[in-house]
DRENTORMAR-433008 format. One record per atom (N, C-alpha, C, CB): residue number from 1; x, y, z. Coordinates in steps of 0.001 Angstrom, whole numbers. Each point is the difference from the previous one (the first is absolute). Glycine has a CB too. Layout:
<atoms>
ATOM   resi        c1        c2        c3
ATOM    NUM         X         Y         Z
...
</atoms>
This chain:
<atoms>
ATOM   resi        c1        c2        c3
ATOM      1     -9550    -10971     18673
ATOM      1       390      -555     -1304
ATOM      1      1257      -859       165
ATOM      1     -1009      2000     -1206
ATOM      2       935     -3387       344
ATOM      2      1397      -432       282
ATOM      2       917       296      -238
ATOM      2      -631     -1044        55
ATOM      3      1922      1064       156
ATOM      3      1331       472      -565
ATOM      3        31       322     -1523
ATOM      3      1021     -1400      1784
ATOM      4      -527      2248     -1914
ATOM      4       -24       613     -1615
ATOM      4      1894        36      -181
ATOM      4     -2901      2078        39
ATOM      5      3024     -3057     -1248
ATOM      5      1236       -17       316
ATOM      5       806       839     -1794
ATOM      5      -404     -2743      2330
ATOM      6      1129      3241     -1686
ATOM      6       635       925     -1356
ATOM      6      1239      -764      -350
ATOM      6      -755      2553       718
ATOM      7       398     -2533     -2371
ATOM      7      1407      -901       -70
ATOM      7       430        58     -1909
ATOM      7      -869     -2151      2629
ATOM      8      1963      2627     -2744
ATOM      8       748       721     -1407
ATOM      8      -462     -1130     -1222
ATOM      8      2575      1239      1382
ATOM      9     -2517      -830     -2209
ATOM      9      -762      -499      -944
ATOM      9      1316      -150      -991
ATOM      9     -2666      1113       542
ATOM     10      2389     -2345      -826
ATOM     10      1179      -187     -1032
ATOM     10      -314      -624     -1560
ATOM     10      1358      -406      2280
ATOM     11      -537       369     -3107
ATOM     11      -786      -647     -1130
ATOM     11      -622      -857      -300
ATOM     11       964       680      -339
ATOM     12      -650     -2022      1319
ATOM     12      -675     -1432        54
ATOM     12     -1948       523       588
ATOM     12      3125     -1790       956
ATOM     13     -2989      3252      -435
ATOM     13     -1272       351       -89
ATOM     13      -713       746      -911
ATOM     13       522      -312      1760
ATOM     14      -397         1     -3080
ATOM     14      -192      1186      -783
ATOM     14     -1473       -82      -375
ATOM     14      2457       171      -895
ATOM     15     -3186     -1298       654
ATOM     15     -1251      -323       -95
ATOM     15      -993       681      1431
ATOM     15      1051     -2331     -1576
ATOM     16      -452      1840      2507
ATOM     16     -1140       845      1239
ATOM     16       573      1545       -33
ATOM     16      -399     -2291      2064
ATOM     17      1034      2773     -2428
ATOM     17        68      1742       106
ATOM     17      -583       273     -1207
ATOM     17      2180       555      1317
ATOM     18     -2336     -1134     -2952
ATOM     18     -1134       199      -850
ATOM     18     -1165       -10       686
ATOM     18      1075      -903     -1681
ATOM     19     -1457       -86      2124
ATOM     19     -1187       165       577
ATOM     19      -612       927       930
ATOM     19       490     -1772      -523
ATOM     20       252      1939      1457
ATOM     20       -69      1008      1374
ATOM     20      -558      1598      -603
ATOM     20      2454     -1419      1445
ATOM     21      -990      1287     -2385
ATOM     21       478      1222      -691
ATOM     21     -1517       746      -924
ATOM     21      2967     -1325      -258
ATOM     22     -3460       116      -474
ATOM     22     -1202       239      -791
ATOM     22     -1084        59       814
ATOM     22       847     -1026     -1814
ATOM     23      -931       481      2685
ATOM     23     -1310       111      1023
ATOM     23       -50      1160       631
ATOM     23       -16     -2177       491
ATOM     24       864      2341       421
ATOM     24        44      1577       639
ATOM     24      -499       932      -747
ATOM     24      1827      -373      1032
ATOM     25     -1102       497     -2179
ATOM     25      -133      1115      -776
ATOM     25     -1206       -25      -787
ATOM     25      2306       188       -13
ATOM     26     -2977     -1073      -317
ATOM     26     -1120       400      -317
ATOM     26     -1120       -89      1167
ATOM     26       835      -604     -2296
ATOM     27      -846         0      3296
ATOM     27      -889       562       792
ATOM     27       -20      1205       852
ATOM     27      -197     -1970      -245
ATOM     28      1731      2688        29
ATOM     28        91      1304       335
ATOM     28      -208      1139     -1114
ATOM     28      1442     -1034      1687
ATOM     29     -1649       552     -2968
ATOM     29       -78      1001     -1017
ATOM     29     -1126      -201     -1142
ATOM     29      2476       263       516
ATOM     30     -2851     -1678      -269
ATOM     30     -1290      -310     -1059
ATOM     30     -1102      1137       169
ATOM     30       294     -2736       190
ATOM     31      -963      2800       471
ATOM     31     -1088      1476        65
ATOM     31        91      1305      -636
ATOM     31      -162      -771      1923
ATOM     32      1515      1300     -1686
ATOM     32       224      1050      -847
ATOM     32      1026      -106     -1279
ATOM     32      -618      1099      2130
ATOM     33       275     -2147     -2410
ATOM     33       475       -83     -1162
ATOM     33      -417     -1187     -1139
ATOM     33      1660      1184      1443
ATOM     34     -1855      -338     -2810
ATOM     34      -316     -1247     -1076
ATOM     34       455     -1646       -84
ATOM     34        90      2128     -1116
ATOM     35      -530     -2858       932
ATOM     35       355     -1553      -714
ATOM     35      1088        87      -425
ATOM     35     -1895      -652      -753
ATOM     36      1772      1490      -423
ATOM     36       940      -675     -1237
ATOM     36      1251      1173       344
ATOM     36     -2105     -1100     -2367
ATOM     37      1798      1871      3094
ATOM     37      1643       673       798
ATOM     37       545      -913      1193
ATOM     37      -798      2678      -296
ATOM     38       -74     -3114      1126
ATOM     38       626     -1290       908
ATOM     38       765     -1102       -47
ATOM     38     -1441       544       415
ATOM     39       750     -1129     -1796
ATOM     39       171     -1058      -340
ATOM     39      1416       323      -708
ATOM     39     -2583      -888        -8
ATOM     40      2741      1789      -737
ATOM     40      1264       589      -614
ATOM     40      1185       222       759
ATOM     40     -1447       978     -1276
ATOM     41      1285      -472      2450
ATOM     41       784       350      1296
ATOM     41       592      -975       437
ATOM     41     -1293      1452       629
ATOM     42        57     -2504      -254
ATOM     42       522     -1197       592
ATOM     42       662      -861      -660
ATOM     42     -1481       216      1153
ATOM     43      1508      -445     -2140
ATOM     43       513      -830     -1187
ATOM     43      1616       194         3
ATOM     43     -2332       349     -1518
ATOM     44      2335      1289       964
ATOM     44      1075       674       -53
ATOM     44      1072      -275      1407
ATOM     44     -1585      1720     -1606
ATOM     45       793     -1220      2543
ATOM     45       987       103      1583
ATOM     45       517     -1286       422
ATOM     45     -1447      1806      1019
ATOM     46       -18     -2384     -1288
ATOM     46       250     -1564      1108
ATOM     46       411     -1159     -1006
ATOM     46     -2158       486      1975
ATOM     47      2665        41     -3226
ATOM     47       721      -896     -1010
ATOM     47      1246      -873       745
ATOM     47      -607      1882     -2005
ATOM     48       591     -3731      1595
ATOM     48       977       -68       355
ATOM     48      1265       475       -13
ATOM     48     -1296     -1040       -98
ATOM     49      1736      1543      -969
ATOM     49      1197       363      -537
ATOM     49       431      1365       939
ATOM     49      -610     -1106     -2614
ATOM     50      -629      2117      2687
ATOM     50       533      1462      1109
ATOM     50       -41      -434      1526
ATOM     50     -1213      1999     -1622
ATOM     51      1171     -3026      2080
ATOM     51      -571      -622      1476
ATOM     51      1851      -722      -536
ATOM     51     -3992      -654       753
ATOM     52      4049      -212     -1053
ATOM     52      1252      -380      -421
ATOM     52       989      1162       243
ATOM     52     -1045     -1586     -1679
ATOM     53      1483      2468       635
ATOM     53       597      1266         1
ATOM     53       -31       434      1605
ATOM     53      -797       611     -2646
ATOM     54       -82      -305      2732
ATOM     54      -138       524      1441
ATOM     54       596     -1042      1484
ATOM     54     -2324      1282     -1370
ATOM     55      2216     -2342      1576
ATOM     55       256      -834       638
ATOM     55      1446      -275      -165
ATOM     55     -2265      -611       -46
ATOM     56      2955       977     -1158
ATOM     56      1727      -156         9
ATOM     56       516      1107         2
ATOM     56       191     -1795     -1160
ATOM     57     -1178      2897      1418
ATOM     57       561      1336       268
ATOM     57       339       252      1566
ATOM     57     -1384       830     -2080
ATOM     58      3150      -508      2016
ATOM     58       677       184      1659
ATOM     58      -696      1095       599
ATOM     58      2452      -673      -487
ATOM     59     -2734      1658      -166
ATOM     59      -360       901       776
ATOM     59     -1885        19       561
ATOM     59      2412      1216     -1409
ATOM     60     -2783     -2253       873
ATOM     60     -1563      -211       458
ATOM     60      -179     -1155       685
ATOM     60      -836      1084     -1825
ATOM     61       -97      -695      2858
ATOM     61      -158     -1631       528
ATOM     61     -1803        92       272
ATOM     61      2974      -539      1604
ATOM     62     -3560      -636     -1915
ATOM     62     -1020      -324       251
ATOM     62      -309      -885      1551
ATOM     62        59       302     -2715
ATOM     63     -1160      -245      3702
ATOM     63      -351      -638      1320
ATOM     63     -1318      -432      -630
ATOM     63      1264      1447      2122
ATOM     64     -1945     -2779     -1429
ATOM     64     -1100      -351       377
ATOM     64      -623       459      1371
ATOM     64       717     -1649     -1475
ATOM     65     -2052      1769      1849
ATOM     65        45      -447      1069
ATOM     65     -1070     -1036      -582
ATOM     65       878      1993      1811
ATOM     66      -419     -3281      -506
ATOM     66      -600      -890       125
ATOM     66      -598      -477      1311
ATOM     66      1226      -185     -1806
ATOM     67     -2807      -526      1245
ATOM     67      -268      -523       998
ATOM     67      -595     -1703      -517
ATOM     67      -383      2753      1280
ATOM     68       807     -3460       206
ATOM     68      -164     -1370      -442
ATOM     68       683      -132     -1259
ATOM     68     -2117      -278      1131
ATOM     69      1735      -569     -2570
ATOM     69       528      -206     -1200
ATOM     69      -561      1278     -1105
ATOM     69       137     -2818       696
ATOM     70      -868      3826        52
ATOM     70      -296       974      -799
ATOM     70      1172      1526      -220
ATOM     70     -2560     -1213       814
ATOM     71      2584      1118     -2062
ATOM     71       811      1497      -164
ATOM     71     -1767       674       129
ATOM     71      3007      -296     -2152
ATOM     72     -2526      1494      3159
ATOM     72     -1577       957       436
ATOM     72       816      1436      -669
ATOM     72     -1416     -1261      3052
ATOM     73      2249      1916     -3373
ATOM     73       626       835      -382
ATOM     73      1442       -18      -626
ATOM     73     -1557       594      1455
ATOM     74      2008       639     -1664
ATOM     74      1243       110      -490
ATOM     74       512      1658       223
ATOM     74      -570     -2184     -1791
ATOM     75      1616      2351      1572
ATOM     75       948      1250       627
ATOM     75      1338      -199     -1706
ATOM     75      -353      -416      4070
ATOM     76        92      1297     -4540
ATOM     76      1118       135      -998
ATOM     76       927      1644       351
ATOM     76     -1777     -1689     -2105
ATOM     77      3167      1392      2523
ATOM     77       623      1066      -320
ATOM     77      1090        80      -778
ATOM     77      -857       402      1665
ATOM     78      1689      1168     -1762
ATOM     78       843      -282      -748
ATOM     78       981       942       494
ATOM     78     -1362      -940     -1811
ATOM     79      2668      1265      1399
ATOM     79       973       928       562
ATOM     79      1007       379     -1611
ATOM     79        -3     -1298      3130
ATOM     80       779      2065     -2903
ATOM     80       604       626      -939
ATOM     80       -48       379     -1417
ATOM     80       726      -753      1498
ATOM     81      -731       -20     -2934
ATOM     81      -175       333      -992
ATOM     81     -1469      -585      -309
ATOM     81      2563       272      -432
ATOM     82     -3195     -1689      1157
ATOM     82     -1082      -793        92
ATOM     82     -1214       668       662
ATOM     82      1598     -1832        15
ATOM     83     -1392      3335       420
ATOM     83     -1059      1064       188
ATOM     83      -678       347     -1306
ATOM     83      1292       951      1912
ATOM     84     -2728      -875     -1427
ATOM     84      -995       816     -1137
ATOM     84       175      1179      -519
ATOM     84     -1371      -935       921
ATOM     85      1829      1811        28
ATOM     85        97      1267       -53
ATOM     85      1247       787       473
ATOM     85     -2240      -427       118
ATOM     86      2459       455       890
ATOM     86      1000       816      1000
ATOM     86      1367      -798      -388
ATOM     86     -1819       670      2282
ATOM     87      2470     -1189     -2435
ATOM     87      1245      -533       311
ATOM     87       890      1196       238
ATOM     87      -374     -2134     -1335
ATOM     88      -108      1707      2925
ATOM     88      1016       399       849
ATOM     88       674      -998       621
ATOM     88     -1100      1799       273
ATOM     89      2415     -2045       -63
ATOM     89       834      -723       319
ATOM     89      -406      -134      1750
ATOM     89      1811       722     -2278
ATOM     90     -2140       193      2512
ATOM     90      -394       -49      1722
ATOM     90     -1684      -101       642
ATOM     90      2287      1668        16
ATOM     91     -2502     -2432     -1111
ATOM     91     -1733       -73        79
ATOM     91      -178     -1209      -476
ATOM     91      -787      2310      -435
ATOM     92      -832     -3028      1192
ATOM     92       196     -1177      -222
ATOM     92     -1799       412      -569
ATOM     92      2439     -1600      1937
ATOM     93     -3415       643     -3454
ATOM     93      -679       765       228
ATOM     93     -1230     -1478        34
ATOM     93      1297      2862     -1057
ATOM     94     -2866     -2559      1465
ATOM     94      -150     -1284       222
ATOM     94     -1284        18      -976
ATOM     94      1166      -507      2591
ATOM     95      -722      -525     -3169
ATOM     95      -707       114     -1768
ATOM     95     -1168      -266       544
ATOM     95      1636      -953     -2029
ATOM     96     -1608      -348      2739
ATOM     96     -1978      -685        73
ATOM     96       133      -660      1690
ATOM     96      -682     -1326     -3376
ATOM     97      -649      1645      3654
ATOM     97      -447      -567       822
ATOM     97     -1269      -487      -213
ATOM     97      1397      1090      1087
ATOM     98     -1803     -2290     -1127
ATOM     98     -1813      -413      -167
ATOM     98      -108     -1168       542
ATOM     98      -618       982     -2138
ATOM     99      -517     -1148      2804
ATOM     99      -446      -883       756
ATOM     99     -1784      -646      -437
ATOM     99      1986      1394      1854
ATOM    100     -1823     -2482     -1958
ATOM    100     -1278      -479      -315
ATOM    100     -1047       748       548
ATOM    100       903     -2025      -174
ATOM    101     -2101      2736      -597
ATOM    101     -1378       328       682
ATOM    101      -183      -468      1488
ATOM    101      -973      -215     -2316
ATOM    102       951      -628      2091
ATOM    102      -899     -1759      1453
ATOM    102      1096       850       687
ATOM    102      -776     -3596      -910
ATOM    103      2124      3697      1003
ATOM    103      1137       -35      1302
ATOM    103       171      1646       205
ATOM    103      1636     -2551      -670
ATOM    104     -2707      3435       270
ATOM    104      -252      1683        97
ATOM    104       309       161      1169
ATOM    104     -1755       520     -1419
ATOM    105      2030       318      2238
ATOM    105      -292       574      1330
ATOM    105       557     -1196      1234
ATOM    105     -2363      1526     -1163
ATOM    106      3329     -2470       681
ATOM    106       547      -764       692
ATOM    106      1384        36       373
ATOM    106     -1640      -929      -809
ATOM    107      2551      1959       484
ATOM    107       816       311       416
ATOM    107      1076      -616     -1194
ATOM    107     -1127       297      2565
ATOM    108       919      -444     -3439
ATOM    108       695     -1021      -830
ATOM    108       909      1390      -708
ATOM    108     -2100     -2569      -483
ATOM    109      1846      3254      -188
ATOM    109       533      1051      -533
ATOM    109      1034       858       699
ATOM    109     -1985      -187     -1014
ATOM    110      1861      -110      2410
ATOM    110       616       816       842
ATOM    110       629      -642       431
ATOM    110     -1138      1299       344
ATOM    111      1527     -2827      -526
ATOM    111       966     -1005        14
ATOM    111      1158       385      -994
ATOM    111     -1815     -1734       644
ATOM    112      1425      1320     -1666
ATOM    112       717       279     -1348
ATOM    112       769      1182        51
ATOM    112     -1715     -1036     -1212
ATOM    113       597      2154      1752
ATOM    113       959      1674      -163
ATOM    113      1109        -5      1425
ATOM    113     -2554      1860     -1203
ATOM    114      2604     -2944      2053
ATOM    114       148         5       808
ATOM    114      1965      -344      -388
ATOM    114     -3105      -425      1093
ATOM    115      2779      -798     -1717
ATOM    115      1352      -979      -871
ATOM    115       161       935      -729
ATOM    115      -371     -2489      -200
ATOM    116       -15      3567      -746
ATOM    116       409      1197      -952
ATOM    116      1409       455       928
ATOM    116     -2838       981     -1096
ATOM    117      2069      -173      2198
ATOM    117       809       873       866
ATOM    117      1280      -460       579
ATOM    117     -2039       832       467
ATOM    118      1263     -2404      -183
ATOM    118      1456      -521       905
ATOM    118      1286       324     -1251
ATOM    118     -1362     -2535      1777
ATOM    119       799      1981     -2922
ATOM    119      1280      -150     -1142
ATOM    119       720      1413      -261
ATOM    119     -1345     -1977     -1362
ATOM    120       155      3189      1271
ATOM    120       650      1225      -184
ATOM    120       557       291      1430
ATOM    120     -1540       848     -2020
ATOM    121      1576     -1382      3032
ATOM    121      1187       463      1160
ATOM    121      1125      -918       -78
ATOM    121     -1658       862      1719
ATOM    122      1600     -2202     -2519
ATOM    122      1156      -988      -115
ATOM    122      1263       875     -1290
ATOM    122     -2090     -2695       607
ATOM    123      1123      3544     -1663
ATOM    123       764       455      -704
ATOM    123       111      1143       177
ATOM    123      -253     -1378     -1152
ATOM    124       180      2447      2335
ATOM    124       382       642       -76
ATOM    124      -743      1725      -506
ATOM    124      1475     -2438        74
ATOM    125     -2322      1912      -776
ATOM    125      -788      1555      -505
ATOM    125      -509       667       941
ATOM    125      -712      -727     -1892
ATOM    126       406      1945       377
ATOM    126      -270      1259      1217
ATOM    126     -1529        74      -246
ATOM    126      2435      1723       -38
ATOM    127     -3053     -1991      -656
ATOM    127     -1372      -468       -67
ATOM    127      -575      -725     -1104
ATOM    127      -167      1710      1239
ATOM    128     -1361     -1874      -907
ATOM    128      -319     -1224      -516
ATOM    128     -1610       883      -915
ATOM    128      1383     -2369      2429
ATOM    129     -1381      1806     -3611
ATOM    129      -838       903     -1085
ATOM    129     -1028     -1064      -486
ATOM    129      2035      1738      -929
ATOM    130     -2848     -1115       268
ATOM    130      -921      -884      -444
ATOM    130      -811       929      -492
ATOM    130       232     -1880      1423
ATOM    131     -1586      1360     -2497
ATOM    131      -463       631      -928
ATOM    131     -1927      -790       316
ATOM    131      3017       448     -1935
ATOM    132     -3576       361      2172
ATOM    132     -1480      -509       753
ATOM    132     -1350       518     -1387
ATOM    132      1055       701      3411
ATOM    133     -2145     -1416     -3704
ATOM    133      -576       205      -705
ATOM    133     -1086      1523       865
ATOM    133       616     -2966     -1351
ATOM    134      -742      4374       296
ATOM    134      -317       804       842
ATOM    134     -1985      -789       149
ATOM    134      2422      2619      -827
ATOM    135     -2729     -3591       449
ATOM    135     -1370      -295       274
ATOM    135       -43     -1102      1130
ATOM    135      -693       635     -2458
ATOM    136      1818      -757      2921
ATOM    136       122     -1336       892
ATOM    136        69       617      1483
ATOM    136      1438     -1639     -1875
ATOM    137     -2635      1939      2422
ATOM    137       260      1134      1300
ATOM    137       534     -1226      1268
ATOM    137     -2442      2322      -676
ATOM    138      2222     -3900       338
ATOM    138       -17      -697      1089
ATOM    138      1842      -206       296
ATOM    138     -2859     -1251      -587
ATOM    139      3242      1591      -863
ATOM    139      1388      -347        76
ATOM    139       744      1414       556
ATOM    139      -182     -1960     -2107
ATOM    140       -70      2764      1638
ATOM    140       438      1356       244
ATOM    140        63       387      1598
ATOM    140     -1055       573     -2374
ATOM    141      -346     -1301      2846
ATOM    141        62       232      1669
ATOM    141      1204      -808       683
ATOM    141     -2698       231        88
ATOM    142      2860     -1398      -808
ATOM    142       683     -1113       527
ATOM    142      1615       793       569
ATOM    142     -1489     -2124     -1941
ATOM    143      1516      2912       790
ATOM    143      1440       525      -502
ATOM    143       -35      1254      1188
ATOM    143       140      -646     -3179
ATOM    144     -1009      1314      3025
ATOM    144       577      1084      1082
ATOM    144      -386      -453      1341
ATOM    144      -209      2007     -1544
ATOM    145      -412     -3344      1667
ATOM    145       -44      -151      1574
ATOM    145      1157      -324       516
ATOM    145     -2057      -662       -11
ATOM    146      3383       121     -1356
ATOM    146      1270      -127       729
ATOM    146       495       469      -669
ATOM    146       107     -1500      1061
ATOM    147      -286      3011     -1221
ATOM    147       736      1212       239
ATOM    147       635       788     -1411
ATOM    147       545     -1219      2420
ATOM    148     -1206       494     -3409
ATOM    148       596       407     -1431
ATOM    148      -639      1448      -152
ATOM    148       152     -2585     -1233
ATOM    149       549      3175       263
ATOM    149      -808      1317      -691
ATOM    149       117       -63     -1234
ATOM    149       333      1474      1569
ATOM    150     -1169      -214     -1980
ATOM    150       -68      -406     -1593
ATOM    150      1586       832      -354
ATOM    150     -3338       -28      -701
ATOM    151      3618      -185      -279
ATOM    151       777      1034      -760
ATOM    151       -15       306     -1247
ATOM    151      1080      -457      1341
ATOM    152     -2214      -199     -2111
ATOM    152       273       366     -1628
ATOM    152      -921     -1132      -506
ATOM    152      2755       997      -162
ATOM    153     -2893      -872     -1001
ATOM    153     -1418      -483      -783
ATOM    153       441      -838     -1319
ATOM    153     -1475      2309       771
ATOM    154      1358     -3120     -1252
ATOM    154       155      -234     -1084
ATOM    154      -894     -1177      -642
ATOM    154      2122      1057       602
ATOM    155     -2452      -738     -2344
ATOM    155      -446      -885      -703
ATOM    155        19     -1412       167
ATOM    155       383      1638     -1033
ATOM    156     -1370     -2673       945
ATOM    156       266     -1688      -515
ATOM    156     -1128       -37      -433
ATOM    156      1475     -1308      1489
ATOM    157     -1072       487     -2854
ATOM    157      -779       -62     -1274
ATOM    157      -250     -1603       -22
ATOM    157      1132      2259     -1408
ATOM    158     -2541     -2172      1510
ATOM    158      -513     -1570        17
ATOM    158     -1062      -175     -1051
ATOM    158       383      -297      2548
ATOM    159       270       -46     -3425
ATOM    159      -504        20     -1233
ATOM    159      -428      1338      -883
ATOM    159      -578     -2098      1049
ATOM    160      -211      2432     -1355
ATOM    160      -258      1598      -662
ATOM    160       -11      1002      1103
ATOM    160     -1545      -806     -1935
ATOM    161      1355         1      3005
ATOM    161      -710      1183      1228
ATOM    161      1443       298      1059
ATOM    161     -3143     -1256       182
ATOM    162      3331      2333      -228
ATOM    162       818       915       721
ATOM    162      -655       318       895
ATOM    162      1130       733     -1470
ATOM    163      -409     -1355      3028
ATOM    163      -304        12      1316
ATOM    163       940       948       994
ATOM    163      -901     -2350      -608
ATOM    164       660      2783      1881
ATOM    164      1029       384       518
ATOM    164       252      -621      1162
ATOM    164      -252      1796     -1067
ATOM    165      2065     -1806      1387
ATOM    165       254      -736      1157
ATOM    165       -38      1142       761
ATOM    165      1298     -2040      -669
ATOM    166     -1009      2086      1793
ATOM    166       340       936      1214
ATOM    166      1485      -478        65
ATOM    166     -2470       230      1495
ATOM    167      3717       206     -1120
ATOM    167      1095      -170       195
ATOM    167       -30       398      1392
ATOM    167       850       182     -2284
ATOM    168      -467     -1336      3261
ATOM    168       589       422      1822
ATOM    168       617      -967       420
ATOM    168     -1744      1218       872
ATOM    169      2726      -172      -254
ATOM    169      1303      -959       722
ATOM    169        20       761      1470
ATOM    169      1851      -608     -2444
ATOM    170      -952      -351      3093
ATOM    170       172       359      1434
ATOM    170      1446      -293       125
ATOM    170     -2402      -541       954
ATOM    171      2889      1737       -95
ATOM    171      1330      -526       372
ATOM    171       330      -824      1129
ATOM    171       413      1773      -990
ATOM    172       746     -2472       765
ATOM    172       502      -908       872
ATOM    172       859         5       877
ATOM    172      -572      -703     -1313
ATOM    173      1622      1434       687
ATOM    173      1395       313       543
ATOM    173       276      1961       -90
ATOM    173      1005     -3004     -1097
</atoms>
């Protein structure tokens, strides 16, 4: 595969991380889940205005990876109060990882989680968290093949329907 090149996403990109952002996610979640909860989700999440918010938020940073002129994925994390859940000051946690269908099983994801890690050893944490859909077994493997465990469970509500994440982190330091 040619060079897959990772590279921070800034606001002058806010249109291709809508896009990325909306694509991933529904070709990772359209099947088990309704239309008119998707469409609600996506609207809601991948709104300019919360992609905005999010993009001038210090404590979050968004990556591409790219190949050629294509964004093929994206890597969203976050650290301190800009956590979903945990804010822990010594934890870094990694909101999203998704990679186009077509670029599956190409190592692309494991790029991205790759730039996650480097950043949580640039800052310092003691581990790195994240929240996995419990129906998503392809992602879940991904996670403990480098070394995460679970630790705890919690709700996300996508539209009427109450789902569960898996909660696993791995330590670092």
């Amino acid at each position: 595969m040619e060079n897959i090149e990772v590279r921070k996403v800034t606001l002058r990109n806010i249109e291709e991380l809508q896009n990325i952002g909306k694509q991933t996610f529904a070709e990772t979640f359209s099947s088990g889940n309704s239309e008119e909860d998707m469409k609600a989700y996506l609207d809601n999440s991948f709104s300019m205005e919360k992609l905005q918010t999010e993009l001038s938020d210090k404590n979050s940073e968004f990556y591409f990876a790219v190949l050629g002129d294509n964004v093929i994925g994206y890597l969203k994390i976050n650290v301190g109060q800009s956590q979903t859940e945990v804010k822990d000051k010594n934890a870094l946690e990694i909101e999203r990882i998704y990679v186009l269908k077509e670029f599956h099983g190409k190592k692309v994801g494991q790029l991205l989680y790759e730039k996650a890690m480097e950043i949580s050893r640039q800052k310092g944490v003691d581990y790195v968290w994240l929240g996995v859909w419990e129906e998503n077994p392809r992602a879940i493997r991904f996670y403990k093949k480098n070394g995460f465990v679970e630790f705890d469970k919690h709700i996300f509500k996508l539209g009427d329907d109450e789902q569960t994440d898996i909660m696993m982190k791995l330590q670092v330091n």
